[in-house]
C-alpha distance (Angstrom), angle and dihedral (degrees) to the residues before:
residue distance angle dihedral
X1 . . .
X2 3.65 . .
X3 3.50 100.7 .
X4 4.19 88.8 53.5
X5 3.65 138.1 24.5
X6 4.10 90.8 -173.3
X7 3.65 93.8 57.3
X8 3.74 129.6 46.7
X9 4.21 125.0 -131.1
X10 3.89 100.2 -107.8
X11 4.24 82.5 50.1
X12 3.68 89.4 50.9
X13 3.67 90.2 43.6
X14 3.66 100.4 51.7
X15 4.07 82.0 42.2
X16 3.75 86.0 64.3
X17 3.76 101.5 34.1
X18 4.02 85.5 59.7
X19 3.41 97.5 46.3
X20 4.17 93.9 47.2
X21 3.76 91.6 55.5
X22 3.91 95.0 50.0
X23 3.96 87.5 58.0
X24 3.31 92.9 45.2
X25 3.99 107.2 38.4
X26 3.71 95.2 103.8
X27 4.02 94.7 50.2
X28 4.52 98.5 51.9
X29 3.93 104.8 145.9
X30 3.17 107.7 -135.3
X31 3.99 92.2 -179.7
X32 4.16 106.9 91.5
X33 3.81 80.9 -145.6
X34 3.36 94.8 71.8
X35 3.75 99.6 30.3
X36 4.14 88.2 109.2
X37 3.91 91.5 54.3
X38 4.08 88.6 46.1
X39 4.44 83.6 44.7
X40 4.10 83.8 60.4
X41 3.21 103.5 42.2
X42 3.59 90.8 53.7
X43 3.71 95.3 49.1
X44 3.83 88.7 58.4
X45 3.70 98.1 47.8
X46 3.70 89.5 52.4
X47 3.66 81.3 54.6
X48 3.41 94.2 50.3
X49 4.01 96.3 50.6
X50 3.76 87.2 48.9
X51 3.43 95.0 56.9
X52 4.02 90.2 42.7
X53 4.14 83.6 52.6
X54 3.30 96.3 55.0
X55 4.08 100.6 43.5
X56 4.01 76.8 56.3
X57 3.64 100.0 52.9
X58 3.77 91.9 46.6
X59 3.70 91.4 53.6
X60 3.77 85.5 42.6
X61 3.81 83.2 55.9
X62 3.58 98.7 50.0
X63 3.81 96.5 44.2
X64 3.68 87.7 50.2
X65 3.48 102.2 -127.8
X66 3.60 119.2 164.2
X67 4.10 103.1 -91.0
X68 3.88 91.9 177.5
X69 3.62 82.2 74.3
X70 4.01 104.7 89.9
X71 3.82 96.1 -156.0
X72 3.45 94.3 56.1
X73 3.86 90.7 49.1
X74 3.35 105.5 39.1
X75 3.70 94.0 29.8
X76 4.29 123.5 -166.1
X77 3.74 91.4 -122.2
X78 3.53 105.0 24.3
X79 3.55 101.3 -179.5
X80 3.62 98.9 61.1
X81 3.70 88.9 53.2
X82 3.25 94.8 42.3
X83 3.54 89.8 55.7
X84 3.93 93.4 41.8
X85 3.64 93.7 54.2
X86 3.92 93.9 46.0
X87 3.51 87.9 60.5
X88 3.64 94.1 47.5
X89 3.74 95.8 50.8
X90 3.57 91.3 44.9
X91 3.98 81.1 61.5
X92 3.64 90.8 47.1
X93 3.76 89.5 51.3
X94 4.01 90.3 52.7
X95 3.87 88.7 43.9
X96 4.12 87.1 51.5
X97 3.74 104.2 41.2
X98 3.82 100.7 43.3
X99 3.39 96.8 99.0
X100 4.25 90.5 43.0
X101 4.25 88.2 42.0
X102 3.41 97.9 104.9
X103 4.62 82.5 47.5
X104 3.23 85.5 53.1
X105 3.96 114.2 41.0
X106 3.84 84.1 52.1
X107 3.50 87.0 53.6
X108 3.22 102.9 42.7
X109 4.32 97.9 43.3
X110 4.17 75.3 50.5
X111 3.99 92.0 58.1
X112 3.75 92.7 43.8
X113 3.75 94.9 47.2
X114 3.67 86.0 54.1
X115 3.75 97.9 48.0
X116 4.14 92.4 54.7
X117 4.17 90.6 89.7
X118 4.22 77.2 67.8
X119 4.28 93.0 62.4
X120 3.77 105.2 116.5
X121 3.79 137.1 -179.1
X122 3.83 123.5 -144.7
X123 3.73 128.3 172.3
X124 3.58 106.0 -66.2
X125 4.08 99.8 -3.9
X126 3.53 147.2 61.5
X127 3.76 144.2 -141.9
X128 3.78 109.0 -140.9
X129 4.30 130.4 175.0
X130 3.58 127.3 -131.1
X131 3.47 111.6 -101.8
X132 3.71 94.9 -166.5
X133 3.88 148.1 5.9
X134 3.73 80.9 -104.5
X135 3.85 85.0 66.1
X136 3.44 96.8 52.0
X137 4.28 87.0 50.1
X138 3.77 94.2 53.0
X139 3.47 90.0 39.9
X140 4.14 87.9 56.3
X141 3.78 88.9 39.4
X142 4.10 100.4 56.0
X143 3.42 98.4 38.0
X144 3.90 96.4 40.1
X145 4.23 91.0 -132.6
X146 3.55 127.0 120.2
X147 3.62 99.6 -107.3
X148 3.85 96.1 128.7
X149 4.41 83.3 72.1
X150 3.39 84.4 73.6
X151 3.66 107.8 71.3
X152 3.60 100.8 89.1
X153 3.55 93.1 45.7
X154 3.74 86.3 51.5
X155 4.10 95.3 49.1
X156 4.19 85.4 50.9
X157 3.74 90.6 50.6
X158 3.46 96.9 -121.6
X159 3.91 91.5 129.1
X160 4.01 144.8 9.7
X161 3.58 125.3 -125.5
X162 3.86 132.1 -147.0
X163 3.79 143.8 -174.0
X164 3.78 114.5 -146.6
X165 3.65 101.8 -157.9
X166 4.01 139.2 172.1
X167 3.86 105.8 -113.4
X168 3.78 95.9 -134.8
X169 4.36 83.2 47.2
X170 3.59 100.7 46.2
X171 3.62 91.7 150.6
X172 3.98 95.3 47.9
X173 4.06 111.2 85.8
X174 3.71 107.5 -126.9
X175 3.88 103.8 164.5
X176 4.11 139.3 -6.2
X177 3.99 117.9 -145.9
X178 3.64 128.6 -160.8
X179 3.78 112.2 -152.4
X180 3.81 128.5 172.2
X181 3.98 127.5 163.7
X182 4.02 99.1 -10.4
X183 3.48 101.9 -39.2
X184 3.69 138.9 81.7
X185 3.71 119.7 -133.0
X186 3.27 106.9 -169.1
X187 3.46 136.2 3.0
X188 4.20 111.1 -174.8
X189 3.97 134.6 -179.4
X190 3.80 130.3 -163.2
X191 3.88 107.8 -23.1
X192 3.58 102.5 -5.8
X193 4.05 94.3 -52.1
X194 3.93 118.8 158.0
X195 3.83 132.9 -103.5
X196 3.91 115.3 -71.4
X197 4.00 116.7 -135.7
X198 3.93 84.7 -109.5
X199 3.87 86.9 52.7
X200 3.85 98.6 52.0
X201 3.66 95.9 44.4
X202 4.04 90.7 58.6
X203 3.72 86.9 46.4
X204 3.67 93.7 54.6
X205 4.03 91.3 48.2
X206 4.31 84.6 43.6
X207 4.23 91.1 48.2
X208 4.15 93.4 55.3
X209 4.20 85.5 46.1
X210 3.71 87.0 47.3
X211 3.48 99.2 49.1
X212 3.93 93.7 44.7
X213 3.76 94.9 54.9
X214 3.66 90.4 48.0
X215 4.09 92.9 49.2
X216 3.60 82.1 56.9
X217 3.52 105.7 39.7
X218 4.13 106.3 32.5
X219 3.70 98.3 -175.2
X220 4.22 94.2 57.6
């Protein structure tokens, strides 16, 4: 109920359910050995769609589409709107910023400058900045995620974020992470998937690096 007033929990709830067991369809353990691994991975997921939902409701929001309306909010193929309306308010954010652009690449190529000390090297993968808002649209563009929303929220240092990338394809995206204050808070592959074993393991080595430098250095 608190991320809504126009919807109640148990909608929200089914909303999520629904969506959860269309990602995960082609992966149902049927083994009752594995059932707590399966239990997990469906806890995240629903995690993940939540946090999807509710980047879509605040561009919804912003765009001021009608969110009284049910269909649009909790929409039959969600993805595909959700997909549709991240490209539209990444138009709107063009249309809105062009007269603050020049404000905002400055502050934005100042962020990312800042966030280098954070590149990191782990077994096979690497951590690697944005250099540009062109990074951030490729980024959107190969992985089909909406990424490239994030720039402005990036320039007013409201978030960090990261390219995941095999060290022998350094130009290939693999994953994006969002990290703020210590903790990552998402971490997302081609369309939306989830993190990989490989993937987590470099993100635990990359959070104790990331919390040393900022012990050290409070205002990172």
């Amino acid at each position: 109920q608190e991320y809504c007033e126009y919807i109640t929990a148990n909608e929200l709830i089914s909303f999520l359910e629904r969506e959860c067991n269309m990602i995960m369809k082609e992966d149902m353990y049927c083994d009752t050995d594995r059932f707590g691994k399966y239990f997990e991975k469906k806890i995240n997921t629903i995690q993940e769609v939540l946090k999807d939902w509710n980047d879509y409701r605040l561009w919804c929001e912003e765009l001021g589409c009608n969110i009284k309306n049910k269909k649009l909010l909790l929409p039959s193929d969600f993805y595909a709107e959700h997909d549709r309306m991240s490209n539209k308010y990444a138009d709107y954010l063009r249309i809105k910023c062009r007269t603050q652009n020049k404000k905002i690449h400055f502050m934005l190529m100042d962020a990312l400058e800042r966030d280098r000390k954070y590149t990191f090297e782990y077994k096979n993968l690497v951590l690697l900045v944005p250099r540009s808002e062109g990074d951030f649209k490729k980024e959107s563009r190969e992985l089909k995620h909406c990424v490239k929303t994030y720039i402005t929220k990036v320039a007013e240092g409201k978030s960090k974020i990261f390219f995941i990338r095999h060290i022998n394809e350094i130009k290939q995206p693999f994953y994006t992470m969002e990290y703020m204050n210590g903790n990552v808070i998402q971490c997302r592959g081609y369309r939306n998937c989830g993190i990989i074993d490989e993937v987590n393991e470099f993100i635990d080595k990359f959070l104790i690096r990331a919390r040393k430098i900022e012990y050290e250095d409070p205002i990172a």
